[in-house]
C-alpha positions in Angstrom: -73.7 65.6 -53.5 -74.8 63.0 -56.0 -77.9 60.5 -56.0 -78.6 62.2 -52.9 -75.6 61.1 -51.2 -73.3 63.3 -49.7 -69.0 63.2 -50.6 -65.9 64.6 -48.8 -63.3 65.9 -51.0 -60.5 63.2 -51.0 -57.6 64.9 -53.4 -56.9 67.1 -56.6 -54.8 65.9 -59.6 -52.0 67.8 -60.0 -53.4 70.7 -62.6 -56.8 70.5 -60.7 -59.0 69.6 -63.2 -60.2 66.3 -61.5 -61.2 66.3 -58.2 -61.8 62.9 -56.0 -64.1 62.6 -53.7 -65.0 59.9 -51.1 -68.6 58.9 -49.6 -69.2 61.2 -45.8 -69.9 57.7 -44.2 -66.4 56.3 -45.7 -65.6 57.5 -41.6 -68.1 55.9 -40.0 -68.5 52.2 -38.7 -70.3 51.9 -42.3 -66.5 52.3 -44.0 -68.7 53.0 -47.7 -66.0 52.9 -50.0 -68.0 54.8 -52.7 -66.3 57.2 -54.2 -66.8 59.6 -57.3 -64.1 61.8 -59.3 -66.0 65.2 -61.2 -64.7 67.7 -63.5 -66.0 71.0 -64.1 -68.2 70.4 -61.8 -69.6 66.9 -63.6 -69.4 63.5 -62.7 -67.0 61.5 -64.5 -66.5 58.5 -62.9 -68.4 56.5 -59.8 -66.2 53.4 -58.3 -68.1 51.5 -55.9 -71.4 50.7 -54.6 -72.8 52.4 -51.2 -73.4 49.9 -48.7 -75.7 52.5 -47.3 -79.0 53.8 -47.7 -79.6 57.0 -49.1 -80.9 59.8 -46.2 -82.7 63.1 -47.5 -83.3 64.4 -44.3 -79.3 64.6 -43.5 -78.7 65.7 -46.8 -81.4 68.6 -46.1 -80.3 69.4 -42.7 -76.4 69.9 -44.2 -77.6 72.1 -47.0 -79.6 74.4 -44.6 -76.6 74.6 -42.3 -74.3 75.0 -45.2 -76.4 78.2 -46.4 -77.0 79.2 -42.9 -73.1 79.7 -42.5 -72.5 81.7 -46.0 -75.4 83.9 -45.1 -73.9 84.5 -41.8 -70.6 85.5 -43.6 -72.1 87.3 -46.2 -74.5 89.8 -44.2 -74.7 92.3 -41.0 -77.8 91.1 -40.1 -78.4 90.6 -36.0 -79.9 87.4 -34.6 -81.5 86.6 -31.6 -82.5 83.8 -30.2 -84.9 83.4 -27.7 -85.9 80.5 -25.6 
């Protein structure tokens, strides 16, 4: 994530130290050719503009789901649902 928008890894370099990733809405009918390459974890580069606007609440919604699933992997604890 960065400027509250949300990125799909694209491709490594070769000795993985840069990684390139590409807007989430690049596959949508938006086609946002945003894209940012990081390092260590850091941004080093941002190549064109989002022709989007920004949305906390999906960002919001994917993090909770996101921690939802490593918490399900990373404990025994039952659920239940009930309707």
């Amino acid at each position: 994530m960065d400027q509250g928008r949300m990125f799909v890894k694209q491709k490594t370099n070769k000795d993985g130290t840069i990684i390139y990733w590409q807007c989430t809405e690049y596959r949508t009918a938006n086609k946002c050719p945003a894209r940012i390459s990081t390092s260590n974890g850091e941004v080093r580069s941002r190549t064109n503009r989002h022709n989007h606007d920004a949305s906390p609440t999906k960002v919001e919604v994917k993090s909770f789901i996101t921690a939802a699933k490593e918490r399900a992997v990373g404990t025994n604890e039952v659920s239940f649902i009930t309707f």
